[in-house]
Structure formats: C-alpha cells, structure tokens
FIKOLZA-1660 file (N, C-alpha, C; in steps of 0.1 Angstrom, whole numbers, plus 5000, padded with zeros to 4 digits):
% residues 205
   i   px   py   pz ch aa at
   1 5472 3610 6072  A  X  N
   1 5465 3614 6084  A  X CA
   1 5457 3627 6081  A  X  C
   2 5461 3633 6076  A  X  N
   2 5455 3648 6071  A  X CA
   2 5448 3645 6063  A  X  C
   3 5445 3639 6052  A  X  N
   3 5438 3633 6040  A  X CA
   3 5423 3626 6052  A  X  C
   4 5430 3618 6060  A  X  N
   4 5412 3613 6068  A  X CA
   4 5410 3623 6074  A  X  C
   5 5415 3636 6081  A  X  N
   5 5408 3644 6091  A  X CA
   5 5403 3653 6081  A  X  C
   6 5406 3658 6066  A  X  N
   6 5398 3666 6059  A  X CA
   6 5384 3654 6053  A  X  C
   7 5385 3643 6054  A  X  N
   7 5373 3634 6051  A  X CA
   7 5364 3633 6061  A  X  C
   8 5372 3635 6074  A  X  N
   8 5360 3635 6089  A  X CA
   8 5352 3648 6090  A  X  C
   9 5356 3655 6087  A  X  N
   9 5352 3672 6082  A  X CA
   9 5346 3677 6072  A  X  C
  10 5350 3670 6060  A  X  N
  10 5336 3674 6051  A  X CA
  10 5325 3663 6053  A  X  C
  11 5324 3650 6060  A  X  N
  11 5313 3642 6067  A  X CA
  11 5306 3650 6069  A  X  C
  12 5312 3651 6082  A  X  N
  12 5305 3656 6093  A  X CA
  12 5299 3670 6090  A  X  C
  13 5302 3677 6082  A  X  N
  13 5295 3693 6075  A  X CA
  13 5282 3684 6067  A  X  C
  14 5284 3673 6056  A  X  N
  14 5279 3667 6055  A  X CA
  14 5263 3665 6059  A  X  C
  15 5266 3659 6069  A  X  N
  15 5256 3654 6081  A  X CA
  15 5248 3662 6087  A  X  C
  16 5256 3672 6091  A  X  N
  16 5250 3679 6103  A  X CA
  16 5239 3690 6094  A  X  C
  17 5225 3691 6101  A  X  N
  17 5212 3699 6096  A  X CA
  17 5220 3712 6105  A  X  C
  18 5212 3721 6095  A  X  N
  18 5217 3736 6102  A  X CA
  18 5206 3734 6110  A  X  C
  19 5194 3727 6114  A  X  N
  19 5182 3731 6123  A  X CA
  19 5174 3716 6122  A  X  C
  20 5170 3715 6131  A  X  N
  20 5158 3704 6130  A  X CA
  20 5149 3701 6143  A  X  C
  21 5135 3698 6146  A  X  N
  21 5127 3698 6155  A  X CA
  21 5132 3685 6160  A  X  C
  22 5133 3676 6163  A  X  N
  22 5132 3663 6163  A  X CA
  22 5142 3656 6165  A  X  C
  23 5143 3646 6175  A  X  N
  23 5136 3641 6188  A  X CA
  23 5136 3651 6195  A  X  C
  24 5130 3650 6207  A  X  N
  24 5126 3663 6216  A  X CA
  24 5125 3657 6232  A  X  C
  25 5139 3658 6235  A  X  N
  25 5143 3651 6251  A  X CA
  25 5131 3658 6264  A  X  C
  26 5124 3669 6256  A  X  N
  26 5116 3677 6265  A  X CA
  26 5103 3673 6263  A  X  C
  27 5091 3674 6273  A  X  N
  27 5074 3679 6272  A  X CA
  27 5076 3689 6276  A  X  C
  28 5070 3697 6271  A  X  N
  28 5059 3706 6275  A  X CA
  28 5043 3704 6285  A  X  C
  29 5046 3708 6296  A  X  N
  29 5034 3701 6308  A  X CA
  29 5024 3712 6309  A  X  C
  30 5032 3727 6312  A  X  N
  30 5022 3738 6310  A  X CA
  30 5028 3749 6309  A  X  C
  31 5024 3763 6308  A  X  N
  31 5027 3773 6303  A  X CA
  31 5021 3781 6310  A  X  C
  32 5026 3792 6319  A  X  N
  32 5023 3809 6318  A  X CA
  32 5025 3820 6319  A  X  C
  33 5016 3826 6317  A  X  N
  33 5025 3840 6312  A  X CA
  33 5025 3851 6324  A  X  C
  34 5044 3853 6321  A  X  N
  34 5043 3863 6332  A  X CA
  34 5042 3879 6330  A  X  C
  35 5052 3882 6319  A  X  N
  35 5048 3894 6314  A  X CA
  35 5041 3895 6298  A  X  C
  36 5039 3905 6296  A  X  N
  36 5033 3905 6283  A  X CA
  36 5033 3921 6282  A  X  C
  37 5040 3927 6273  A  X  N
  37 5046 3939 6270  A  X CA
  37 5038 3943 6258  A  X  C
  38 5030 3937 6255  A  X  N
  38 5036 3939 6235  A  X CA
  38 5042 3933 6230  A  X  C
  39 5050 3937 6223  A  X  N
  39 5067 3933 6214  A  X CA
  39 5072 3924 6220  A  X  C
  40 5066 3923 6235  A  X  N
  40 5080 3915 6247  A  X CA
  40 5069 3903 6253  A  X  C
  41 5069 3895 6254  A  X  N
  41 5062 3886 6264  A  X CA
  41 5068 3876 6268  A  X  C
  42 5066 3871 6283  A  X  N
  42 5080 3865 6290  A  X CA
  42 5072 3855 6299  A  X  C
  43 5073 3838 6297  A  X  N
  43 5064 3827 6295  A  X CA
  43 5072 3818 6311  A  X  C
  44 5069 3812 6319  A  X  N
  44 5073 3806 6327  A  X CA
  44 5068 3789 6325  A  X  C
  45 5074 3781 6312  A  X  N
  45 5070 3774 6305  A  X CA
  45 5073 3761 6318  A  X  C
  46 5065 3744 6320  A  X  N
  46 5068 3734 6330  A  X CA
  46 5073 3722 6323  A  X  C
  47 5082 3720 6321  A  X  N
  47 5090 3708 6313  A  X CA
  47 5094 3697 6319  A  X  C
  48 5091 3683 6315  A  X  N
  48 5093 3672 6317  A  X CA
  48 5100 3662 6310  A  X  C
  49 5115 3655 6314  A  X  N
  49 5124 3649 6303  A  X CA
  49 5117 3634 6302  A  X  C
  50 5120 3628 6292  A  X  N
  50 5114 3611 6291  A  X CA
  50 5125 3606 6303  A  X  C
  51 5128 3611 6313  A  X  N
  51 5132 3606 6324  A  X CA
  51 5127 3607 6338  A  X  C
  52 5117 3616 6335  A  X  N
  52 5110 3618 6342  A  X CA
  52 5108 3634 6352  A  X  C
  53 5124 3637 6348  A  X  N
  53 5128 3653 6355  A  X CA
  53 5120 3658 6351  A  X  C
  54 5115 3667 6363  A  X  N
  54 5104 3678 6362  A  X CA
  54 5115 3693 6364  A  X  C
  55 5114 3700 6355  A  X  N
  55 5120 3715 6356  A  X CA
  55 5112 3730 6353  A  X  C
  56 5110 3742 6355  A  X  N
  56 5108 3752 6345  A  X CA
  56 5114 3755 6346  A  X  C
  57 5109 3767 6329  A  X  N
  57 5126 3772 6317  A  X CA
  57 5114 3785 6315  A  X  C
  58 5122 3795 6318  A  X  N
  58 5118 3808 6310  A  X CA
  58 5117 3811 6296  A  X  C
  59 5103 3812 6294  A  X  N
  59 5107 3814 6274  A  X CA
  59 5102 3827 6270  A  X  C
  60 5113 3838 6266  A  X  N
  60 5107 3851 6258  A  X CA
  60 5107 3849 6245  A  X  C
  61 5095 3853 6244  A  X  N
  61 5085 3860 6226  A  X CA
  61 5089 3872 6224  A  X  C
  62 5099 3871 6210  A  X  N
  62 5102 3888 6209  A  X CA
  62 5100 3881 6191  A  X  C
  63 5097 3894 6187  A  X  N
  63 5094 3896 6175  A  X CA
  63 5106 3893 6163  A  X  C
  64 5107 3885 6152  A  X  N
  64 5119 3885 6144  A  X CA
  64 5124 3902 6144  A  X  C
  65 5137 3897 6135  A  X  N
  65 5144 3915 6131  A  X CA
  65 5144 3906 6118  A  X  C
  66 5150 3911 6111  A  X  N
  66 5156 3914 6095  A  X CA
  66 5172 3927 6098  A  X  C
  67 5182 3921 6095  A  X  N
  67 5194 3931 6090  A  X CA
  67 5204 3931 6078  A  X  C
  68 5207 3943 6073  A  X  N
  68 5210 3943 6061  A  X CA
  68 5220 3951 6059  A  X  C
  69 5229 3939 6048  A  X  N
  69 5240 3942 6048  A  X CA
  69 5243 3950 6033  A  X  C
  70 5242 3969 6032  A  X  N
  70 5242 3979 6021  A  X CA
  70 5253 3978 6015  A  X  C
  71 5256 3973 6000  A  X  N
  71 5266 3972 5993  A  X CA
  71 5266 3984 5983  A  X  C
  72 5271 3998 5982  A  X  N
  72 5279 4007 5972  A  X CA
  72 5284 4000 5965  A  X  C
  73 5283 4005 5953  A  X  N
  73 5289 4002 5935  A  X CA
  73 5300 4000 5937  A  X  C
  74 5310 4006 5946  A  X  N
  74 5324 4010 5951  A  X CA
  74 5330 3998 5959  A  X  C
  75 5322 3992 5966  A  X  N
  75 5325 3981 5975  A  X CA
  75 5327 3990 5989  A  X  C
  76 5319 3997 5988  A  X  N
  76 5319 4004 6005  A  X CA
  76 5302 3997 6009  A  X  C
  77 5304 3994 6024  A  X  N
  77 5292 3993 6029  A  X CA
  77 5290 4005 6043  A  X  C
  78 5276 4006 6041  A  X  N
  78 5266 4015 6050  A  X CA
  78 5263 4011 6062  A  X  C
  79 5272 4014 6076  A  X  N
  79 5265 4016 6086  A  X CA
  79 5257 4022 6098  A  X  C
  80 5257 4019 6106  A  X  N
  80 5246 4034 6115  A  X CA
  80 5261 4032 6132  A  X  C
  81 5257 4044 6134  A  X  N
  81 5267 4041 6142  A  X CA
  81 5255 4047 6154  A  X  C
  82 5252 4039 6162  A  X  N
  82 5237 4039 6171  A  X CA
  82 5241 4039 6185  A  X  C
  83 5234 4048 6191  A  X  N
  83 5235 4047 6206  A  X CA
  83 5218 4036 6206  A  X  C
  84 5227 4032 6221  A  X  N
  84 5216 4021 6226  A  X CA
  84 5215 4022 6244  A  X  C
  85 5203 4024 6244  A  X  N
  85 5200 4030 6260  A  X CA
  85 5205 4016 6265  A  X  C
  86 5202 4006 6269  A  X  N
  86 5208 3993 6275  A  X CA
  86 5219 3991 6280  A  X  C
  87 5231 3994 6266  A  X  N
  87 5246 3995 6271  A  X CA
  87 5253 4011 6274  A  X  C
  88 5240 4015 6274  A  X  N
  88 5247 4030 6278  A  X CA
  88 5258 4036 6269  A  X  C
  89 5257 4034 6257  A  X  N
  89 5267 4037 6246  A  X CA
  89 5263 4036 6232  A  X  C
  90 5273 4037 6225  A  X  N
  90 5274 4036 6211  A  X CA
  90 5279 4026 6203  A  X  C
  91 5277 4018 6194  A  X  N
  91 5281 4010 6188  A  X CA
  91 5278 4012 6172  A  X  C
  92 5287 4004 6164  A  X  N
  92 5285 4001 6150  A  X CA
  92 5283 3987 6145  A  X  C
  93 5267 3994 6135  A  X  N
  93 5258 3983 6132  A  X CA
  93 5256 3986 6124  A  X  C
  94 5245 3975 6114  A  X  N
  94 5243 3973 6104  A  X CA
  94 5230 3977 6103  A  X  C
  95 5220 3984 6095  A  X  N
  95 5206 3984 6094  A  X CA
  95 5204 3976 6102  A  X  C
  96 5187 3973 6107  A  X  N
  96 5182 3967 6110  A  X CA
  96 5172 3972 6119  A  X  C
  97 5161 3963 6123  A  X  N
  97 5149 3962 6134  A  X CA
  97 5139 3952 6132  A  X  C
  98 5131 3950 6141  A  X  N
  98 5118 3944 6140  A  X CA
  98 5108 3944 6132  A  X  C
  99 5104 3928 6133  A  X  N
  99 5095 3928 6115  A  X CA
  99 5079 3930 6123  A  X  C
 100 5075 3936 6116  A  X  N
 100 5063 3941 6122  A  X CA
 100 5051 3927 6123  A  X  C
 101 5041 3928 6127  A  X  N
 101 5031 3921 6128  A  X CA
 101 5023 3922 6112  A  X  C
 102 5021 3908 6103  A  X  N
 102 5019 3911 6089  A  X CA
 102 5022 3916 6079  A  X  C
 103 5040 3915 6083  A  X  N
 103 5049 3921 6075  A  X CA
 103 5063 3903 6073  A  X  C
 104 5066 3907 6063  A  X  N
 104 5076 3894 6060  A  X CA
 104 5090 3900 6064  A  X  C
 105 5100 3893 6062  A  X  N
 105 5111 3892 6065  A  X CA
 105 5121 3904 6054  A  X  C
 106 5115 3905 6044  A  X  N
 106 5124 3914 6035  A  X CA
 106 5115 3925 6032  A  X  C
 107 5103 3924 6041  A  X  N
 107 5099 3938 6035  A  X CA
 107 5104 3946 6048  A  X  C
 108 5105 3938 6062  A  X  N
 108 5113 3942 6070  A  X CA
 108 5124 3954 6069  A  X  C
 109 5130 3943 6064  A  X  N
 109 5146 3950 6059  A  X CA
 109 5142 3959 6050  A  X  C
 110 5136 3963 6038  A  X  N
 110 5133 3973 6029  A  X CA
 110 5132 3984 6038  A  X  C
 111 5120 3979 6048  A  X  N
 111 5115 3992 6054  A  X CA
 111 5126 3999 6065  A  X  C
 112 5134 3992 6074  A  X  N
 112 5143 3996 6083  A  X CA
 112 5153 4004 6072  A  X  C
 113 5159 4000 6063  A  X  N
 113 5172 4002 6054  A  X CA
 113 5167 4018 6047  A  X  C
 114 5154 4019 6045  A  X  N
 114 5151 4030 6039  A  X CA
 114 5149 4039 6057  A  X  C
 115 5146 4041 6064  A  X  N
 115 5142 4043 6078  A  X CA
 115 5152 4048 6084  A  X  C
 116 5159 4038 6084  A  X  N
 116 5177 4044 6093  A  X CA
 116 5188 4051 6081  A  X  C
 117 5190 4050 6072  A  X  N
 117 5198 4051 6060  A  X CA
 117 5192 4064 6053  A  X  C
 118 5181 4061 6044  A  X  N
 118 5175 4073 6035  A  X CA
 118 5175 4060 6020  A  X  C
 119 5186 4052 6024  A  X  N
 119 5185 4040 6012  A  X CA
 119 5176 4034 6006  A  X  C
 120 5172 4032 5992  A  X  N
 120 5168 4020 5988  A  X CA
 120 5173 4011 5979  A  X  C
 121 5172 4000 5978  A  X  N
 121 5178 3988 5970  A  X CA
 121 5170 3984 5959  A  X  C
 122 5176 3977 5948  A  X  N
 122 5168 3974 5938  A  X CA
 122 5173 3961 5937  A  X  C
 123 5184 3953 5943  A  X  N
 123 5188 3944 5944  A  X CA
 123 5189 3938 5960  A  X  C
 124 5180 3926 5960  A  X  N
 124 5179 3915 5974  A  X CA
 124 5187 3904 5972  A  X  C
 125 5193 3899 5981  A  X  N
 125 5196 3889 5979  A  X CA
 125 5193 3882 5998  A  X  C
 126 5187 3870 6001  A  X  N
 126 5184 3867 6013  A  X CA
 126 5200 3857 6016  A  X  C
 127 5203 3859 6026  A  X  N
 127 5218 3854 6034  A  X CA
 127 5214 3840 6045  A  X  C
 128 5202 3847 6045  A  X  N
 128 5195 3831 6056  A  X CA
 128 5193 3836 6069  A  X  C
 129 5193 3832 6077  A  X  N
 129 5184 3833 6093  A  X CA
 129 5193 3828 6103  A  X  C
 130 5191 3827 6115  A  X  N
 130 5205 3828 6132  A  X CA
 130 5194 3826 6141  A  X  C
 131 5194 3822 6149  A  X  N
 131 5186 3822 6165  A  X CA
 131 5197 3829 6171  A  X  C
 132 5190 3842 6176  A  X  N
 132 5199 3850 6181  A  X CA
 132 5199 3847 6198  A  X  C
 133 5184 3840 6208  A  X  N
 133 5189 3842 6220  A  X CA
 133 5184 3825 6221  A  X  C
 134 5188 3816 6217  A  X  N
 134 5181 3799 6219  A  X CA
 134 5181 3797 6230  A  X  C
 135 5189 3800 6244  A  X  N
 135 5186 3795 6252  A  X CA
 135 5176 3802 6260  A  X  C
 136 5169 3809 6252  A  X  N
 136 5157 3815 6260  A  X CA
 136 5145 3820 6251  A  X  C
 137 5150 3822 6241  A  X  N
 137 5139 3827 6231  A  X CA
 137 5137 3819 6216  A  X  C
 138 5128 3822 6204  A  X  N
 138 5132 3813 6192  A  X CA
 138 5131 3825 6187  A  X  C
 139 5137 3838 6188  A  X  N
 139 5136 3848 6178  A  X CA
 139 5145 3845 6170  A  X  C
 140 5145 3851 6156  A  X  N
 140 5151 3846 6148  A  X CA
 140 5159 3860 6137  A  X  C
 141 5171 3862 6131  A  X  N
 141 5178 3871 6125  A  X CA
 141 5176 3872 6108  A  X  C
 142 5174 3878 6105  A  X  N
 142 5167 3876 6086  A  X CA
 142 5181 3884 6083  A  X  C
 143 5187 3882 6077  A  X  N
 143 5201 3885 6071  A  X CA
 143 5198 3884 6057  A  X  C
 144 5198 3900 6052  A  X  N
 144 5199 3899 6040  A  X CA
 144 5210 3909 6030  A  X  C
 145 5216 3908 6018  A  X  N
 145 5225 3916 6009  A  X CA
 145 5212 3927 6001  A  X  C
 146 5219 3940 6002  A  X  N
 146 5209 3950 5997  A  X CA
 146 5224 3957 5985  A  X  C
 147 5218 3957 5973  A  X  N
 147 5226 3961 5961  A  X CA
 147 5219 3972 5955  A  X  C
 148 5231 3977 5944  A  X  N
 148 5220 3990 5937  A  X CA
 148 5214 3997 5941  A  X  C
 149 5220 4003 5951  A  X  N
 149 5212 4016 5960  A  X CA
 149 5210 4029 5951  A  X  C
 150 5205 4033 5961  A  X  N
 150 5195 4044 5958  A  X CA
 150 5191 4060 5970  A  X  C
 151 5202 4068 5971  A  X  N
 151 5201 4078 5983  A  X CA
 151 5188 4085 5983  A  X  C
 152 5178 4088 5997  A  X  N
 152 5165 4089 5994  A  X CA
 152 5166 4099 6009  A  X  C
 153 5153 4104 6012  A  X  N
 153 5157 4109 6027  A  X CA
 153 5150 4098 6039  A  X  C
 154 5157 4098 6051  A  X  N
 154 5158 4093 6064  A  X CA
 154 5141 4093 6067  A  X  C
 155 5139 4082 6075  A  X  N
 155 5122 4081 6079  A  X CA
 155 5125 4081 6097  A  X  C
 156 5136 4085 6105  A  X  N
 156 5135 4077 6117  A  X CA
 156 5124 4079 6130  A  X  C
 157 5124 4069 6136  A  X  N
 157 5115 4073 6150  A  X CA
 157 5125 4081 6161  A  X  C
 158 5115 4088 6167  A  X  N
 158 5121 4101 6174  A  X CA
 158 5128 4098 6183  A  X  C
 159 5126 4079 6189  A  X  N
 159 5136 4079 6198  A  X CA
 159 5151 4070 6193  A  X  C
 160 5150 4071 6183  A  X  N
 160 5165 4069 6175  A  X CA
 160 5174 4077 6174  A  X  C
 161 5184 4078 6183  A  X  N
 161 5197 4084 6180  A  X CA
 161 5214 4076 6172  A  X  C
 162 5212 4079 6154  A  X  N
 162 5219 4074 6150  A  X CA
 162 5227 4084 6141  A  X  C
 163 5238 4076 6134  A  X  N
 163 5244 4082 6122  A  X CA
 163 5250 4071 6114  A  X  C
 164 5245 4079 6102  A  X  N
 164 5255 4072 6088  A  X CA
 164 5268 4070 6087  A  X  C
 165 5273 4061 6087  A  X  N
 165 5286 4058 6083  A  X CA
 165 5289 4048 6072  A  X  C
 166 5293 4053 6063  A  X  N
 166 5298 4046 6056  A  X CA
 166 5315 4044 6052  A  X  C
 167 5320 4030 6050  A  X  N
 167 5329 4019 6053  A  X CA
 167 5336 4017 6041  A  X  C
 168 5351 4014 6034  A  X  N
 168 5353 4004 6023  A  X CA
 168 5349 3990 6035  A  X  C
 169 5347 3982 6025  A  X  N
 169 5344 3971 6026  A  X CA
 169 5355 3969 6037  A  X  C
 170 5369 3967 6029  A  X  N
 170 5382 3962 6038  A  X CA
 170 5382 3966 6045  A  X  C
 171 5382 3982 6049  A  X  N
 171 5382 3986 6063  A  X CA
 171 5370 3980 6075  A  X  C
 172 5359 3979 6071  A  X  N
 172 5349 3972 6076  A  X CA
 172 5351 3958 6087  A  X  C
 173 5359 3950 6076  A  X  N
 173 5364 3936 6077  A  X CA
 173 5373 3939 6083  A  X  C
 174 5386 3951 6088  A  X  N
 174 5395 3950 6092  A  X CA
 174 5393 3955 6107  A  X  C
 175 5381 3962 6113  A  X  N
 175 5373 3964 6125  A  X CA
 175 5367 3951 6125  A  X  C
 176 5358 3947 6116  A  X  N
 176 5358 3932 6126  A  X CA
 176 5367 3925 6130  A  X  C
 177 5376 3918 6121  A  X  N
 177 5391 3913 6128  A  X CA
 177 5394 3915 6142  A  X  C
 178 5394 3929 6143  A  X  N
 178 5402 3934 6153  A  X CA
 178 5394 3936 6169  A  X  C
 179 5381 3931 6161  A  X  N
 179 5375 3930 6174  A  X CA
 179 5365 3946 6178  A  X  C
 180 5363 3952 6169  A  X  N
 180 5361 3968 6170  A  X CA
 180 5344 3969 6167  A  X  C
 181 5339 3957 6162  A  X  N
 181 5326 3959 6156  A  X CA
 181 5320 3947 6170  A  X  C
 182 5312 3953 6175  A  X  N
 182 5310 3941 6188  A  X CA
 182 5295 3939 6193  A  X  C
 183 5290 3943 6178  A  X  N
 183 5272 3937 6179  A  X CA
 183 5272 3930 6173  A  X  C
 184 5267 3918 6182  A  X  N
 184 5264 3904 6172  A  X CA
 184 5261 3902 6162  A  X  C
 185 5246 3906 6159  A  X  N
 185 5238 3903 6147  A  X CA
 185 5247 3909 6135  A  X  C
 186 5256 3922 6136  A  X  N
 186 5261 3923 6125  A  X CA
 186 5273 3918 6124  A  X  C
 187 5281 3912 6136  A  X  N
 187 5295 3904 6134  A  X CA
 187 5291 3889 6124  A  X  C
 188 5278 3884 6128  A  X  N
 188 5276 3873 6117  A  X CA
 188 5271 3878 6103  A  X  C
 189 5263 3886 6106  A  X  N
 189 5258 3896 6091  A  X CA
 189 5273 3897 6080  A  X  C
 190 5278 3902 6087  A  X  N
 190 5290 3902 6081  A  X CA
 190 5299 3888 6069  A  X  C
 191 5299 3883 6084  A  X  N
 191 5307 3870 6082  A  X CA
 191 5298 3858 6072  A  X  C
 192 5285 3863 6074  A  X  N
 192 5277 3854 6060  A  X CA
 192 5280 3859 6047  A  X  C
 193 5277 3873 6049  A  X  N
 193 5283 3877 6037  A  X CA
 193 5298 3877 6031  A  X  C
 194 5304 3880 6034  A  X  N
 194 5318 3875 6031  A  X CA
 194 5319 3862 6025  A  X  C
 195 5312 3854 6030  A  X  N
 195 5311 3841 6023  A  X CA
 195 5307 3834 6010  A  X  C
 196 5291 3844 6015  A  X  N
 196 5282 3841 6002  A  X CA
 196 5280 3847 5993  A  X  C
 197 5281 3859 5995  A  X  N
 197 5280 3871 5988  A  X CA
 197 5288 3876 5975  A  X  C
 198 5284 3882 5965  A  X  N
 198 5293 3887 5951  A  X CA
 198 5285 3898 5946  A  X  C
 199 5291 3905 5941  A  X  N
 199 5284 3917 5933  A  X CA
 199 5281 3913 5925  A  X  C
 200 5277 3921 5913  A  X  N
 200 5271 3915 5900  A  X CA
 200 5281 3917 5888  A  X  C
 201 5296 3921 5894  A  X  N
 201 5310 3916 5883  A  X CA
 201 5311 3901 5891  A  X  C
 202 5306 3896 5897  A  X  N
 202 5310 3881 5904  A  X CA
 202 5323 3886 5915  A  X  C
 203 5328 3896 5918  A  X  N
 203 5337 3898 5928  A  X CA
 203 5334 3900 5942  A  X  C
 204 5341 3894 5948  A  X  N
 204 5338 3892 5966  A  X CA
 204 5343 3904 5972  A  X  C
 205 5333 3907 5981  A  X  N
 205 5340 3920 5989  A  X CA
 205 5346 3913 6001  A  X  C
% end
C-alpha cells in the first residue's frame, strides 16, 4: 500500500505543470480602468464563462519585485529588519523591491541587495518565480541566491526605515519553523532555497 501511494505521488509531481495558460474557462468581454497610480493600476475587468455566466473580477497591475536570498562564506544570511507603514510595524525580510520599468529581474535584485544592504554579489544563482497575489493580480516574485559578497555602503530611499541583520543560517530556519519570520515572499524565498540551493563546497545550508 505504501509502495502505490509513493507511485501516486511521484505521478502526480510528475504531471502536474508548475504553470500553464490553457484552457481558459474564462472571456474576457471588456476592461476598465479604475485607478491608475503609476506603480499601481486597478482594472474592473467583464468576464464570461463557456457557460454563459456573465461576472466582473478586479485585476491589479503592480510591478514584478525580485528578492534575494544573501549567503556569507560562514553560512549566515542577511536580513533587513523593516518597518512597513501598512502593518503599522516591523518585520523580518529578505532584500528585495520592485523591478523597475526596463530593468530585468536580476538586475532588480543586484540593485535592491546593494540599496538596502551596502552588499554586492559576485555569485547569482536564479531560485525561480511565485505569483504572489493570483487571485487578483499576475505580479510575480524573482527569487534569487546571492553568493561571494562584497560589504559596500547603503544606497537607501529616504522613506526607508530599515536595519541590517544578519542570521546563522540555522537560526534563520529556526524563526521560520517557529513561525517568527511572517513575510511571505521571504517564508518561500527561504524555503526554495533550502531546497535548491548549495554553496560552492556543495553543502546545504
């Protein structure tokens, strides 16, 4: 019995696309726009199923991020310990921000990592990509490993209130566990890495 339910489970991993367009139970009938911020624009999209249901669905346009996960020689990683006007508090996170307009996904991260940190990397490694809000947006999360650092000075914007902290790895992972690190992007940031991730002795942090 165990022998077929580990057979139904590597199938089915198998099988299953991390992503795909197609088929599409939805039309698209029409589209407009309600806000438009800049960075932010917020769409009052008119959808029709091959069944004939007529519905609208709110769709926000927000810009990709890139976040990166700072690996020391040591096996300590780099994080920012950030107030964020929203939740009216502080949290611990991992680099990151928005990829600019004409800018790619890892020059992103270069540029944030050196920005919040003082860091630069001589080693990339890309971790892959998340839809961070699908049921409302297609923004998307650039998760990448930054190696071979490099201490440099801080670039930040004036309305940034952050701090450096740096982590052993295990302790890191042992605040995740425990439930202590409770920003998304970097609870999976994490958890990709852990997985995929090795230094360049081949050992896992």
């Amino acid at each position: 019995m165990l022998c077929g339910r580990l057979f139904d489970a590597i199938s089915l991993t198998a099988k299953t696309p991390k992503f795909q367009r197609t088929p599409k139970p939805w039309r698209t009938t029409g589209s407009r726009r309600l806000i438009d911020l800049g960075e932010v624009k917020l769409f009052r999209d008119q959808l029709v199923s091959k069944s004939g249901f007529r519905t609208d669905h709110l769709r926000l346009v927000l810009h990709d991020f890139s976040i990166v996960v700072p690996v020391l020689n040591d096996d300590r990683l780099i994080f920012i310990w950030n107030y964020r006007h929203p939740i009216q508090g502080w949290e611990l996170e991992l680099p990151a921000g928005l990829v600019d307009d004409g800018e790619d996904a890892e020059s992103g991260a270069r540029r944030e990592l050196k920005e919040e940190t003082g860091y630069s990397a001589r080693s990339w490694k890309r971790l892959g990509w998340l839809h961070t809000l699908p049921g409302i947006s297609a923004q998307r999360a650039h998760i990448f490993l930054a190696q071979k650092l490099r201490k440099g000075m801080m670039h930040r914007e004036p309305y940034e209130y952050m701090r450096v902290r740096i982590l052993p790895a295990e302790e890191a992972y042992r605040l995740l566990r425990s439930g202590r690190i409770v920003h998304s992007p970097t609870v999976s940031a994490l958890g990709l890495a852990r997985r995929r991730s090795s230094d360049s002795s081949g050992s896992h942090f």
